[in-house]
C-alpha positions, 0 to 999 in steps of 0.5 A, a space after each residue: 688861424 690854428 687853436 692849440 691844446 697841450 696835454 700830457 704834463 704833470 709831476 715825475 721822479 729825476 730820470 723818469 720819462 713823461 710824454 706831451 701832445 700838443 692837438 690842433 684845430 682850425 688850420 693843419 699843422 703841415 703847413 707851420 713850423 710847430 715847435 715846444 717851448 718852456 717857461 721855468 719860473 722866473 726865467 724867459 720862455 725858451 725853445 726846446 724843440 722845433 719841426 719846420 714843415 719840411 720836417 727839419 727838426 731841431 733841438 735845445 743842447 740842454 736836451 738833446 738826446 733826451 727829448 724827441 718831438 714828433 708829428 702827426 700831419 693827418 691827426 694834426 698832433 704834435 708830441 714831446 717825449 722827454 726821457 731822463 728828465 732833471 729838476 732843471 727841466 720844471 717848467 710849464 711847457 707850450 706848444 708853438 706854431 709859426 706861420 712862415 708866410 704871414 710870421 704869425 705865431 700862435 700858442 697853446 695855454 700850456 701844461 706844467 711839468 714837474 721834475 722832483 724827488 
C-alpha cells in the first residue's frame, strides 16, 4: 500500500506560478496510475491531471497548457507545476494513486492553494 505526502502549496498573485510534489512510500509509484487532484470550497473533488504507469498523461481543459504533471519513478516523486495561475484554481489539491489491478485508490492529506490579488 503506498502513503502519500504532498507539499508545495501555499498563497500566489493571479499569473503567478507555484510547484507540488506529491513523495511516496511504501510501494513504487511506477506501478500506479498517479494523478492530482482539487477540492474548491463547496465543490466535488476533481481531476486535474494524471500520468497512467505507461506515462499517458493527461489534462483537465481548464488547465491545460498551464499546468504540467510530472514523475520521478527512482525518487518516487510526483510533481504539479501550475503557471498562470487564476482565482478559480483555489482549492486544496491532492495527490492520487490508482492501483489498476486491485482498483485501489490512495490519497495524500492535501495542500491548499490560494490564488488571490
Amino acid at each position: 500500500q503506498v502513503q502519500l505526502v504532498e507539499s508545495g502549496g501555499g498563497s500566489v498573485q493571479p499569473g503567478g506560478s507555484l510547484g507540488l510534489s506529491c513523495a511516496a512510500s511504501g510501494s513504487a509509484i511506477s506501478f500506479y496510475s498517479m494523478g492530482w487532484y482539487r477540492q474548491a470550497p463547496g465543490k466535488s473533488r476533481e481531476m486535474v491531471a494524471t500520468i497512467s504507469a505507461g506515462d499517458v498523461a493527461d489534462y483537465a481543459d481548464s488547465v491545460k497548457g498551464r499546468f504540467t504533471m510530472s514523475k520521478d519513478n527512482v525518487r518516487n516523486l510526483v510533481y504539479l507545476q501550475m503557471n498562470s495561475l487564476k482565482p478559480e484554481d483555489t482549492a486544496v489539491y491532492y495527490c492520487n494513486a490508482f492501483d489498476p489491478i486491485s482498483r485501489g485508490r490512495f490519497w495524500g492529506q492535501g495542500t491548499q492553494v490560494t490564488v488571490s490579488s
